[in-house]
C-alpha positions in Angstrom: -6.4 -22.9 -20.4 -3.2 -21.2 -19.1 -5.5 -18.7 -16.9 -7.6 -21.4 -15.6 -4.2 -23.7 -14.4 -3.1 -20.4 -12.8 -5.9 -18.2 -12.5 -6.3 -18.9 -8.7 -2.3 -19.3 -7.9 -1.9 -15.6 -9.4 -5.4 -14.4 -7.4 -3.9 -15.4 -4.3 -0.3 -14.1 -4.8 -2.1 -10.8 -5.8 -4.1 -10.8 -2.8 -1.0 -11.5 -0.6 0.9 -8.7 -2.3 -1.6 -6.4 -2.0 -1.6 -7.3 2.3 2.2 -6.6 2.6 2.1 -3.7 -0.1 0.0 -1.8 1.3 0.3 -2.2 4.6 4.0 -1.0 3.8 2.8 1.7 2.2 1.0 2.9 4.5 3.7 2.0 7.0 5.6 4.5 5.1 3.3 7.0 5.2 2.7 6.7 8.5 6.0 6.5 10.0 7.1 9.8 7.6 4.3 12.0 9.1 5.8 10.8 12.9 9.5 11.4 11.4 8.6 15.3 10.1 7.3 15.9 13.4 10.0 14.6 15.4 12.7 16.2 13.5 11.6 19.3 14.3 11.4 18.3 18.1 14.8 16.5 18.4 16.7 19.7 16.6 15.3 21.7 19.3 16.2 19.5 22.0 17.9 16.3 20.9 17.6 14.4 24.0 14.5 13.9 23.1 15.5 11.7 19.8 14.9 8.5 21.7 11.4 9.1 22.9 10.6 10.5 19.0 11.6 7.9 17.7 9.7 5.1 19.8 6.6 7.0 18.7 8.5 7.1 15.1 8.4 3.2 15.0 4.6 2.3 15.9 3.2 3.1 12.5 6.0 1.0 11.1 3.7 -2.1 12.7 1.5 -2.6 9.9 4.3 -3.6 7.6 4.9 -6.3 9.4 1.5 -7.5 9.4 1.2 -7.8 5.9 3.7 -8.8 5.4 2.4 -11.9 8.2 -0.2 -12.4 6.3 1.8 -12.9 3.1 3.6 -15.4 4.5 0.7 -17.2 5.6 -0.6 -17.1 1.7 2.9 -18.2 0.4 3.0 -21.0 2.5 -0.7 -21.5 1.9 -0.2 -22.0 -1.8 3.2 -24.1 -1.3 5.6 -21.4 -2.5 7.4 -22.1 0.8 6.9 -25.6 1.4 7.5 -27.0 -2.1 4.0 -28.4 -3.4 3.6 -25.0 -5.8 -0.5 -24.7 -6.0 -0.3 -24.3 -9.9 -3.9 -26.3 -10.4 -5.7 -24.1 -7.6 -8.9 -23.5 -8.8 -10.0 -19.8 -9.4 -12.6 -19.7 -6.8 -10.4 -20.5 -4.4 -7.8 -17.9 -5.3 -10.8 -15.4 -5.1 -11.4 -16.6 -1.9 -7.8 -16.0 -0.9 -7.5 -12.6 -2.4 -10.6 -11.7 -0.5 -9.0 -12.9 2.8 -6.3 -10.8 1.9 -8.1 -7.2 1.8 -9.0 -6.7 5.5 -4.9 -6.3 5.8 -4.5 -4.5 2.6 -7.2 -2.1 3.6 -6.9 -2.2 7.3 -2.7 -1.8 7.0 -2.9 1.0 4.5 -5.2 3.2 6.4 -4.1 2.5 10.3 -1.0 3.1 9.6 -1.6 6.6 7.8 -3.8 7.5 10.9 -1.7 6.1 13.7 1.0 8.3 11.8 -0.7 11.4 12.5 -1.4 10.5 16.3 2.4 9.5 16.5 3.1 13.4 15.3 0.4 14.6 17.9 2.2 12.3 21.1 5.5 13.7 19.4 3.8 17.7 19.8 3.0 16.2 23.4 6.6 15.1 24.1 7.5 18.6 22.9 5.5 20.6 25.0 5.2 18.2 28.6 7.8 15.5 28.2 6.9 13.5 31.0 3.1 13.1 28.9 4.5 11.2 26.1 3.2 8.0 27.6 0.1 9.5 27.1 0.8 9.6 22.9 1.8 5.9 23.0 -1.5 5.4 24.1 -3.6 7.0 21.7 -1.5 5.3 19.3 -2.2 1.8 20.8 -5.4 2.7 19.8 -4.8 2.9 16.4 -3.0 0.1 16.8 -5.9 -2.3 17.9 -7.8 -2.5 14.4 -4.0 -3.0 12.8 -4.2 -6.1 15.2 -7.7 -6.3 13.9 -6.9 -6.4 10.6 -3.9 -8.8 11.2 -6.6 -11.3 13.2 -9.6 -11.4 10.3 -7.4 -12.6 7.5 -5.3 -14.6 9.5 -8.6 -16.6 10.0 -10.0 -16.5 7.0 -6.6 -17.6 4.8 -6.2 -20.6 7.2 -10.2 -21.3 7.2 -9.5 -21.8 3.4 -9.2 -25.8 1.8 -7.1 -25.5 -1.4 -8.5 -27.1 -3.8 
């Protein structure tokens, strides 16, 4: 009985920590791959920490979307606005942790990869520093299925009558 009054509550609050924990994860990941590479750069010439670190940063995006989207599901299931979802049924919290995975998944691993093209536009900014335009580019790339990501369970959470 106790599952089925808040089967779907803890299905959706699973799903929306899964958006913002991995996405931060792979924030982390991401942004510590960029960081390695810069360090190296800026303690051969540190007026390049300012550059590094703008490349640094991107990966650090994904984060942020997740933790959007769990924001959207706290507020979806009244955590925020009072009204606490307790009796949400358990298809519906299926339906939310579902929504949730495209950030999850799609936070986690841009975030790892934009990481590694961050370190390659940080070996650019190393070797022809008036290129590193170039590596914010390939890591707006990256960047797009991030946004993605971001877009597809933004819709889907708000497409989603609690009931």
């Amino acid at each position: 009985m106790l599952i089925e009054a808040f089967g779907g509550l803890a299905l959706a609050l699973f799903g929306g920590s899964l958006a913002v924990g991995l996405s931060c994860v792979g924030s982390a990941k991401g942004t510590g791959i960029a960081g390695e590479a810069a360090s190296g750069v800026v303690s051969e010439d540190p007026s390049k920490f300012g550059k590094s670190m703008i490349l640094q940063v991107l990966p650090g995006t994904q984060g942020l979307y997740g933790l959007v989207i769990w924001f959207l599901v706290a507020s979806k299931v009244g955590i925020l606005g009072g009204g606490l979802a307790s009796g949400m049924s358990t298809a519906c919290g299926w339906q939310i942790f579902f929504a949730c995975l495209p950030m999850a998944l799609g936070g986690l691993l841009s975030a790892i990869a934009q990481g590694r093209v961050a370190a390659s536009g940080i070996g650019i900014l190393a070797k022809k520093p008036d290129d590193w335009s170039k590596g914010i580019l390939f890591c707006v790339m990256v960047e797009f299925y991030a946004i993605l990501s971001l877009l597809v369970s933004f819709l889907m959470i708000n497409g989603i009558v609690i009931a």
